[in-house]
C-alpha positions as CSV (number, residue, x, y, z in Angstrom):
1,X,114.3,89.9,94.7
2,X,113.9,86.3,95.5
3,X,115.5,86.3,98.6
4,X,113.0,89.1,100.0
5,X,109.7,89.2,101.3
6,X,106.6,91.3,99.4
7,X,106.2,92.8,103.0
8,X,109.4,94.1,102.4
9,X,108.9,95.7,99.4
10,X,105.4,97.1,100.5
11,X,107.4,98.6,103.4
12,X,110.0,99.8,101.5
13,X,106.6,101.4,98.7
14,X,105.0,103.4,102.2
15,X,108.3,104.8,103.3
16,X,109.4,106.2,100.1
17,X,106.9,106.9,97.8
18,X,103.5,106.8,99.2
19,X,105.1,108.5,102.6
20,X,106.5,111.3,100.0
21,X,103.0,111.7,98.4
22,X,101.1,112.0,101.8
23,X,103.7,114.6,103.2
24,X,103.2,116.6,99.6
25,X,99.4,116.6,99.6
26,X,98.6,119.0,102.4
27,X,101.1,121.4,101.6
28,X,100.6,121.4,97.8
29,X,96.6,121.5,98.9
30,X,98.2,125.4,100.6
31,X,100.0,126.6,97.6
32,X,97.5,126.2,95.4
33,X,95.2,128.3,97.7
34,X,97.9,131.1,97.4
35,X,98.6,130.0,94.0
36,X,102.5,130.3,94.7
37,X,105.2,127.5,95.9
38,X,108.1,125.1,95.2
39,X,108.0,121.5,95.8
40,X,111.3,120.1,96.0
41,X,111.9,116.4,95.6
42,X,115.1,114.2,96.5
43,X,115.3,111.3,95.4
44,X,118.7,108.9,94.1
45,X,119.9,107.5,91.4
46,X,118.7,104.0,91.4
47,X,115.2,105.6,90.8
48,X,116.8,105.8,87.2
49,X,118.6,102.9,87.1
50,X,117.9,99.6,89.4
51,X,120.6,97.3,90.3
52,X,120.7,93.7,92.1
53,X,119.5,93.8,95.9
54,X,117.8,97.1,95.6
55,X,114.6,96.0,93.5
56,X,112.4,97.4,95.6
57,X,114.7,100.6,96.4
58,X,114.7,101.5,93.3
59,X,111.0,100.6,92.4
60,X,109.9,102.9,95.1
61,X,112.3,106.0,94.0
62,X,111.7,105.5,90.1
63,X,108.0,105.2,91.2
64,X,108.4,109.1,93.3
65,X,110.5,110.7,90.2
66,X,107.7,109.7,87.8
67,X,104.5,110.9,90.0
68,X,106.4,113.8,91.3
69,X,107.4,114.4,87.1
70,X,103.6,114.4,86.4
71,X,102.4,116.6,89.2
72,X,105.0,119.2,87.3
73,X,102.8,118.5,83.9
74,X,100.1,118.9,85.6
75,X,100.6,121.9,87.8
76,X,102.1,123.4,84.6
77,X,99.9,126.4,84.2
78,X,100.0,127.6,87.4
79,X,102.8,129.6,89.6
80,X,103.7,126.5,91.4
């Protein structure tokens, strides 16, 4: 962490998680209009446990499991 740049991090942020939620959007936008899909997520297992030199690593893939576990709440109800 202290030997690495925020633009790093940020980087590291738009690649995994933000770059996983804009792929998502579009097609999620598609199932819900046929009111059927999967959405399959892969992410690794720093995103449940971080170690040293992968701060940001495993900030961005604990960040994915989390928005992608609340998407499931909220998409509950439905057939997706």
């Amino acid at each position: 962490v202290m030997d690495s740049s925020l633009d790093v991090d940020k980087k590291i942020m738009d690649i995994n998680f933000f770059g996983a939620i804009a792929l998502n959007r579009p097609v999620l936008k598609n199932m819900l209009l046929r009111q059927s899909g999967q959405i399959a997520v892969v992410s690794s297992m720093l995103g449940l446990y971080g170690i040293q030199t992968r701060a940001a690593y495993s900030a961005s893939k604990h960040a994915m499991k989390a928005y992608f576990e609340s998407l499931r709440n909220e998409l509950y109800q439905t057939n997706i």
